[in-house]
N, CA and C atoms as an extended XYZ file, in Angstrom:
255
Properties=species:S:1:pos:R:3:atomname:S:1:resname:S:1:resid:I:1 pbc="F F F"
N        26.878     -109.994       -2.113 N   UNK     1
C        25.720     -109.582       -2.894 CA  UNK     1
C        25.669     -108.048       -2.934 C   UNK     1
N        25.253     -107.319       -3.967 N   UNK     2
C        25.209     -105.901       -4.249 CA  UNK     2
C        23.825     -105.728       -3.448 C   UNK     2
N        24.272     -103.971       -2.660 N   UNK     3
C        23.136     -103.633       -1.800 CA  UNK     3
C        21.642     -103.260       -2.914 C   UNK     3
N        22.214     -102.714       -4.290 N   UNK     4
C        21.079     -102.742       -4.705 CA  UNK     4
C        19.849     -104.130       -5.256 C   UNK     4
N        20.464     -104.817       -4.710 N   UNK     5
C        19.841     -106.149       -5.032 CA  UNK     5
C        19.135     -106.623       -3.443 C   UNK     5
N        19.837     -105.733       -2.484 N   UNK     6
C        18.953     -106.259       -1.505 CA  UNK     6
C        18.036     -105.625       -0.437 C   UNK     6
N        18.263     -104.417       -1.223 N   UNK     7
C        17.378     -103.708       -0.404 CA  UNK     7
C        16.996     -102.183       -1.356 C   UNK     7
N        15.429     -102.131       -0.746 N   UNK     8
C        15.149     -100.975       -2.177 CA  UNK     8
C        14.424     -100.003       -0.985 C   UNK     8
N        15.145      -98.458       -1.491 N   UNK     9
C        14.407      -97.251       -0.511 CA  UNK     9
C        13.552      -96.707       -1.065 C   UNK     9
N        12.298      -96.948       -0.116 N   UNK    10
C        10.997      -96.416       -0.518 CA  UNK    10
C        10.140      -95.259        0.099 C   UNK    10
N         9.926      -94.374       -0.776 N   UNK    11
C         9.845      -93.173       -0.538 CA  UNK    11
C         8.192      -92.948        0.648 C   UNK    11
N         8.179      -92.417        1.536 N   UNK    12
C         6.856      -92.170        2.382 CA  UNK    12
C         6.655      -90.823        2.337 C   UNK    12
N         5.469      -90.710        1.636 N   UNK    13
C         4.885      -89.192        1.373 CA  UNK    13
C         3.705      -88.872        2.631 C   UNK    13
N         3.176      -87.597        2.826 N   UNK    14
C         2.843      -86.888        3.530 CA  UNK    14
C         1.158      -87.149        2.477 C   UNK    14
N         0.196      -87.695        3.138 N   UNK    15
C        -0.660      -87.918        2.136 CA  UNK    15
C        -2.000      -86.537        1.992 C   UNK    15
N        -1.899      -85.271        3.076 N   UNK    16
C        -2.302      -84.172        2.673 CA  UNK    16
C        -1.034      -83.483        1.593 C   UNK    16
N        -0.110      -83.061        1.661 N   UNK    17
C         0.845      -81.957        1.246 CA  UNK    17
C         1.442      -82.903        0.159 C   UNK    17
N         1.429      -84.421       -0.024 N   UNK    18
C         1.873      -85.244       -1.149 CA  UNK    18
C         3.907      -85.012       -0.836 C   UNK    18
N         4.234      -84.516        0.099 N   UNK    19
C         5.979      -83.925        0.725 CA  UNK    19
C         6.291      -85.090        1.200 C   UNK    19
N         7.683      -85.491        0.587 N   UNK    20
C         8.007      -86.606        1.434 CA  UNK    20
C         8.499      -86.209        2.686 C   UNK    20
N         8.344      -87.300        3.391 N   UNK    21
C         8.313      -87.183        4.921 CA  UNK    21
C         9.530      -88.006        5.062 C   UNK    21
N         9.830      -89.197        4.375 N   UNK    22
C        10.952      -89.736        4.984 CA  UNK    22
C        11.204      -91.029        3.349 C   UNK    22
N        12.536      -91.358        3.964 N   UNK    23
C        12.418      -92.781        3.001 CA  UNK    23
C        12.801      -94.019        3.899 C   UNK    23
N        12.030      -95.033        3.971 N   UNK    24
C        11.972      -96.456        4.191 CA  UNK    24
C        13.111      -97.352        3.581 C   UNK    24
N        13.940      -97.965        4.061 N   UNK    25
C        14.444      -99.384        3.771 CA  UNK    25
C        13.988      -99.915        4.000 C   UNK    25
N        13.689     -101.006        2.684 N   UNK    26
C        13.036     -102.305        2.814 CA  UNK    26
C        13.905     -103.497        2.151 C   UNK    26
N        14.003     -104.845        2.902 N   UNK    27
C        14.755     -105.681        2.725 CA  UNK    27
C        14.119     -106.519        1.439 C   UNK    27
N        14.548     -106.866        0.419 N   UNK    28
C        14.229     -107.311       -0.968 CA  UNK    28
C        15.182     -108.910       -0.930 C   UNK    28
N        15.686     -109.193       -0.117 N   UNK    29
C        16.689     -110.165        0.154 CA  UNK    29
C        16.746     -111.218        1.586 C   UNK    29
N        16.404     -112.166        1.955 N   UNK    30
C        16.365     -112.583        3.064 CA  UNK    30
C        17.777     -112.511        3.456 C   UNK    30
N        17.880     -111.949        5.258 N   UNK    31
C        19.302     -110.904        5.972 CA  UNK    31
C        20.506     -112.896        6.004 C   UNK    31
N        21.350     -112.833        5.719 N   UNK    32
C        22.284     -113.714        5.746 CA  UNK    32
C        23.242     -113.240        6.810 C   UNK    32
N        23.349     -114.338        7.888 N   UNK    33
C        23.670     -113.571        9.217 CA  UNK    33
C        25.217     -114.097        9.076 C   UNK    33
N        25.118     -115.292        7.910 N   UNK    34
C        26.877     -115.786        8.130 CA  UNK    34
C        28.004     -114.751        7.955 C   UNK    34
N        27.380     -113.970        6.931 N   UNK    35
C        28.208     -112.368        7.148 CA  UNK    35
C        28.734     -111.611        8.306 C   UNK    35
N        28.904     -111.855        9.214 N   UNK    36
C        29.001     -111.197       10.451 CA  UNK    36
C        29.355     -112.376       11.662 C   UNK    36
N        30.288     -112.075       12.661 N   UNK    37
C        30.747     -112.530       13.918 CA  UNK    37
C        29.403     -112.779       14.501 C   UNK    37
N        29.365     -113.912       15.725 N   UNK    38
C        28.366     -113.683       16.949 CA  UNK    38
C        28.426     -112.166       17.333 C   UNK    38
N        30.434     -111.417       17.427 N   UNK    39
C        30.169     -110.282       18.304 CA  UNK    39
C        29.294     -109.273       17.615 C   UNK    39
N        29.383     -109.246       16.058 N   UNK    40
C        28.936     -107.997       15.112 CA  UNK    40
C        27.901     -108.367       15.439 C   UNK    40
N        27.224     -109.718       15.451 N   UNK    41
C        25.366     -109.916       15.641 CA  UNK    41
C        24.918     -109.584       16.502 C   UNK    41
N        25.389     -109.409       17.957 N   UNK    42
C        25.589     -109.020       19.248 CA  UNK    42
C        25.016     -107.027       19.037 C   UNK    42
N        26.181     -106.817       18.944 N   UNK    43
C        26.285     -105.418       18.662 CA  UNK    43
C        24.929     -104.369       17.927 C   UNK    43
N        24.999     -105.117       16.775 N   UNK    44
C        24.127     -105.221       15.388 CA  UNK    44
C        22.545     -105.108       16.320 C   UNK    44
N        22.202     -106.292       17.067 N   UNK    45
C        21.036     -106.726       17.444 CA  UNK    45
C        20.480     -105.340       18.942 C   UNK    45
N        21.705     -105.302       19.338 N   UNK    46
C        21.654     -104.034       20.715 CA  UNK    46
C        21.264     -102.729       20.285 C   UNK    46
N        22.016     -101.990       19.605 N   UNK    47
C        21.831     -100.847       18.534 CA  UNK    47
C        20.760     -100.982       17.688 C   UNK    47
N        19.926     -102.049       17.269 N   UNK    48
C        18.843     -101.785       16.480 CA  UNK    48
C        17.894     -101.550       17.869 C   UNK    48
N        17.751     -101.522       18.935 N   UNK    49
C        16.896     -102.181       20.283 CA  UNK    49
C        17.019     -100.399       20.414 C   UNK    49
N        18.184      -99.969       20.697 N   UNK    50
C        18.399      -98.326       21.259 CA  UNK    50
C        17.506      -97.514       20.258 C   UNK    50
N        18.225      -97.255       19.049 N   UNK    51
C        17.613      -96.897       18.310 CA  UNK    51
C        16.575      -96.826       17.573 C   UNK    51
N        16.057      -97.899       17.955 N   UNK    52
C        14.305      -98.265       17.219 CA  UNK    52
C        13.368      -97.177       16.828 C   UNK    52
N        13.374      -96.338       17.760 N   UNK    53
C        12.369      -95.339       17.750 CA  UNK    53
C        13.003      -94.073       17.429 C   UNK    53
N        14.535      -93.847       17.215 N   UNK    54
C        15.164      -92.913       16.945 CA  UNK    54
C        15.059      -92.094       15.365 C   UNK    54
N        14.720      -90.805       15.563 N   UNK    55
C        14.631      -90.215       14.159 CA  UNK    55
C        16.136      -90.208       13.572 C   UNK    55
N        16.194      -90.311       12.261 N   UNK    56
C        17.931      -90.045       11.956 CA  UNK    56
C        18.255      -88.535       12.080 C   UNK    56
N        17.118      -87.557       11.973 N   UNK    57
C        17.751      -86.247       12.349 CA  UNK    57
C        18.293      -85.624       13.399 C   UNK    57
N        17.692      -86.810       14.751 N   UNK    58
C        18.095      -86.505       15.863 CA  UNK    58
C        19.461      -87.187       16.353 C   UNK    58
N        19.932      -88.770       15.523 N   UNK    59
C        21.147      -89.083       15.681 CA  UNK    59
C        22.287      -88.373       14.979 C   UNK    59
N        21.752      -87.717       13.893 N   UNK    60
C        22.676      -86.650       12.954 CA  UNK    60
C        22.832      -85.987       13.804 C   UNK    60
N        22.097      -84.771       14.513 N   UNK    61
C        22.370      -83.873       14.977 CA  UNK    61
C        23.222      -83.708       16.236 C   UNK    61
N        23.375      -85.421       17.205 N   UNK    62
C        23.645      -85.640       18.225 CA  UNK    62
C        25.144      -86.071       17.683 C   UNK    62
N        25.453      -86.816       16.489 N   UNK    63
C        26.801      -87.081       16.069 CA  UNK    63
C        27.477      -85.955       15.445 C   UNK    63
N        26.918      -85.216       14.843 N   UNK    64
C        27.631      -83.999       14.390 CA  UNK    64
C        27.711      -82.950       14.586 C   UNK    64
N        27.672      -82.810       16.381 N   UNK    65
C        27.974      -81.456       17.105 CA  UNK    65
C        29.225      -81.249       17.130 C   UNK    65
N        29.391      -79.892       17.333 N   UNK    66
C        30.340      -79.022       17.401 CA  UNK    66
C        31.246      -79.282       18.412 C   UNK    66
N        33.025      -79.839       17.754 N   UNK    67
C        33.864      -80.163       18.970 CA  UNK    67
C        33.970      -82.218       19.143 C   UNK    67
N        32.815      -82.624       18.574 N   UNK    68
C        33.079      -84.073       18.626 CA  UNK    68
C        33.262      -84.312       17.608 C   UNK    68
N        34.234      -85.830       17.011 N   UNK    69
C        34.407      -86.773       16.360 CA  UNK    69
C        34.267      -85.827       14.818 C   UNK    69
N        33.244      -86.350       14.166 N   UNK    70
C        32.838      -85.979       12.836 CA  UNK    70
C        33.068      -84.034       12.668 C   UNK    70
N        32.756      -83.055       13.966 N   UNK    71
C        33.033      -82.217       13.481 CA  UNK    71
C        34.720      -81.557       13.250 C   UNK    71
N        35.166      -82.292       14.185 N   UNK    72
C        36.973      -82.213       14.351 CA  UNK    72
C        37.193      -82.835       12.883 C   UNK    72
N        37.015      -83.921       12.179 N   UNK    73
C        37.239      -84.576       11.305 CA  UNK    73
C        37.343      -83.621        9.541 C   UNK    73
N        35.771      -83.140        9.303 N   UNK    74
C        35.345      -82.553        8.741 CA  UNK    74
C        35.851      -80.906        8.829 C   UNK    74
N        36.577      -80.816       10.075 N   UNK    75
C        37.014      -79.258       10.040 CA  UNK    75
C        35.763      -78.068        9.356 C   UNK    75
N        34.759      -78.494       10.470 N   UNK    76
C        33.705      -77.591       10.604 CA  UNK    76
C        32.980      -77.476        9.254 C   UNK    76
N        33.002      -79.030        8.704 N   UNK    77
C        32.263      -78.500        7.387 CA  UNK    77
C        32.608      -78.617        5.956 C   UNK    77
N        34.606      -78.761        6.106 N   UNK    78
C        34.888      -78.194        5.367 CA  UNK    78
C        35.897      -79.916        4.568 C   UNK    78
N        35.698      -80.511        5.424 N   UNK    79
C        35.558      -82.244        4.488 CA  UNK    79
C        37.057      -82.521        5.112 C   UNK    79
N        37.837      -81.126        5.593 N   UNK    80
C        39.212      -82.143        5.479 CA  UNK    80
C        39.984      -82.090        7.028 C   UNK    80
N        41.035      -83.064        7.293 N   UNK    81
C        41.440      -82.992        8.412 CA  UNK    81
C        42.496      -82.022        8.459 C   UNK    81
N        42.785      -81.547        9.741 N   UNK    82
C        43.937      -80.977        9.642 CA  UNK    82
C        44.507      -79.965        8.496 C   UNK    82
N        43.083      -79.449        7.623 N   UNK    83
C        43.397      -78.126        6.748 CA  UNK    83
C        44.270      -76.938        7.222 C   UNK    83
N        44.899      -76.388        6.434 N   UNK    84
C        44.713      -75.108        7.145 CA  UNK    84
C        44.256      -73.926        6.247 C   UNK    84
N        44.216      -74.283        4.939 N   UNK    85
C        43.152      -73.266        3.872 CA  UNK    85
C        41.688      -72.823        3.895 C   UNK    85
């Protein structure tokens, strides 16, 4: 099934300043779990538990420090591996 069919992001505004504050996923589709292993449901179900209360700016900022994974990847920014331009 296409994601835009199953889920629609909805915008949450700041109701003094009218600024959005964030956007919401909301499920438009009841979740079909046959898609996925016990282990992915496993996994899937643990990581929503950690993260629950997690802002995404603070998992951004914690995945895309300087020296790990995504910034070695990205070559500081610059999208490619192993550049040397």
């Amino acid at each position: 099934m296409d994601l835009a069919r199953s889920v629609v992001i909805a915008p949450v505004m700041n109701d003094l300043t009218n600024q959005l504050i964030r956007r919401n996923p909301r499920p438009v589709a009841s979740f079909d779990p046959t898609y996925f292993t016990p282990r992915e449901s496993k996994i899937m179900k643990m990581l929503a538990e950690i993260f629950r209360e997690t802002r995404g700016e603070d998992m951004s900022e914690v995945s895309h420090a300087r020296r790990l994974p995504w910034d070695k990847v990205h070559a500081g920014g610059k999208g490619m591996l192993g550049s040397d331009s």
